[in-house]
C-alpha positions in Angstrom: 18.0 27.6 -7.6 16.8 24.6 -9.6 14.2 21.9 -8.7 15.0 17.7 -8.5 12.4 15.6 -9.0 12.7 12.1 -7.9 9.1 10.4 -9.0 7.7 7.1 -9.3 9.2 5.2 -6.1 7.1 2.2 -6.0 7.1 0.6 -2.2 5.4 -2.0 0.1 3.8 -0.5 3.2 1.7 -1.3 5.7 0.0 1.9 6.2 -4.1 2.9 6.9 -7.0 2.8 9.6 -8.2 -0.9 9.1 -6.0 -3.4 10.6 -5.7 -5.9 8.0 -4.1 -3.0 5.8 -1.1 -3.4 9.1 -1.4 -7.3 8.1 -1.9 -7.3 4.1 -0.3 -4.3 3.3 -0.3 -2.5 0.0 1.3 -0.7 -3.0 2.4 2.9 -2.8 4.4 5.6 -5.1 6.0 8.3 -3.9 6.7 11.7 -5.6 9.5 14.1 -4.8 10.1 17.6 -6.2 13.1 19.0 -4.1 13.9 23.0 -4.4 18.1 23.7 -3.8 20.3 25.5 -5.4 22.8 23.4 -7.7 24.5 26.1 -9.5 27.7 24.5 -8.1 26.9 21.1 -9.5 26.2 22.3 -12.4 29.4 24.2 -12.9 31.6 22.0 -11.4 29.8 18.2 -12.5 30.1 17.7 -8.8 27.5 14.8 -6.9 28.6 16.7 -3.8 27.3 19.9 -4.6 23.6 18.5 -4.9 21.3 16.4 -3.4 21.9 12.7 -4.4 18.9 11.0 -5.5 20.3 7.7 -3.9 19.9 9.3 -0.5 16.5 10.9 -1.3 15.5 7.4 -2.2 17.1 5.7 1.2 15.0 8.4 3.1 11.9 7.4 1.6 12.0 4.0 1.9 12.9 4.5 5.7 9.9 6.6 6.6 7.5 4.6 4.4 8.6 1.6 6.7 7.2 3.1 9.7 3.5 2.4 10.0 1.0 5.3 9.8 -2.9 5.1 9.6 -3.0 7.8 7.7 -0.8 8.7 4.5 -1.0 12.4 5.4 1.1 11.5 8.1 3.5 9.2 6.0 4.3 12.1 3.4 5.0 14.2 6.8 7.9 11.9 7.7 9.2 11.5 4.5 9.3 15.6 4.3 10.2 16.4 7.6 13.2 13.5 7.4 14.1 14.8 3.9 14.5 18.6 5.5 16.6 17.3 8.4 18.8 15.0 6.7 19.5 17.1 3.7 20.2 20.8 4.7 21.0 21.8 0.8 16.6 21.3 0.6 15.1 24.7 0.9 11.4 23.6 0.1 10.2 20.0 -0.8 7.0 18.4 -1.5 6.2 15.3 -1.1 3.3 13.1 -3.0 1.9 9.9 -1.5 0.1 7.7 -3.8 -2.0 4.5 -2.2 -2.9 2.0 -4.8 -6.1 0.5 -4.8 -7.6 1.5 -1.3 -9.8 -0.2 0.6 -13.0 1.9 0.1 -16.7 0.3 -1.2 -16.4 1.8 -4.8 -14.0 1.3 -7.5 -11.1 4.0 -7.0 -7.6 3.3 -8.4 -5.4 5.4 -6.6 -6.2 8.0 -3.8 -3.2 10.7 -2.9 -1.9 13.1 -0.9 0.7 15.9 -1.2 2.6 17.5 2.0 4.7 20.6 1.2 7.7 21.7 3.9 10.4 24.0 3.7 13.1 25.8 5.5 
């Protein structure tokens, strides 16, 4: 068993409740700590035998492009797409990060984490 993590994936999206964040848009990072067992990669020096960041990356980007009010729900579809498409995950969490949200006070950063496994 070993852990991946895949961190600071910086993205345009057009998520939240007030609808000129659909319009405007904003900044976002995404976290991802992936649990799988690589022994096999690790042996061999195989990219098939592990999860390939490249695709972790494609998956993020895919779910961050669908429009959620909430980013709750955006980290759900990046873990719940991450489980499905890459069998090899056993448990993966998943931290969303919104930059500068639209709130009366000065707050740099507000986030979430969503946790899934098989």
């Amino acid at each position: 068993m070993g852990i991946i993590n895949v961190t600071g994936i910086k993205l345009y999206a057009y998520h939240g409740c007030l609808e000129e964040e659909a319009i405007i848009g904003g900044q976002y990072v995404v976290d991802v700590k992936i649990e799988t067992d690589f022994l096999r990669a690790q042996v061999e020096d195989d990219l098939t035998q592990t999860v390939d960041y490249v695709t972790v990356y494609n998956i993020v980007k895919a779910q961050m492009a669908i429009r959620s009010k909430l980013i709750e729900h955006a980290a759900a579809l990046i873990a719940g797409g991450l489980i499905k498409q890459i069998p090899a995950i056993q448990h993966v969490e998943v931290k969303v990060t919104k930059i500068n949200p639209p709130m009366n006070g000065d707050v740099k950063e507000v986030s979430v984490t969503v946790m899934a496994g098989t």
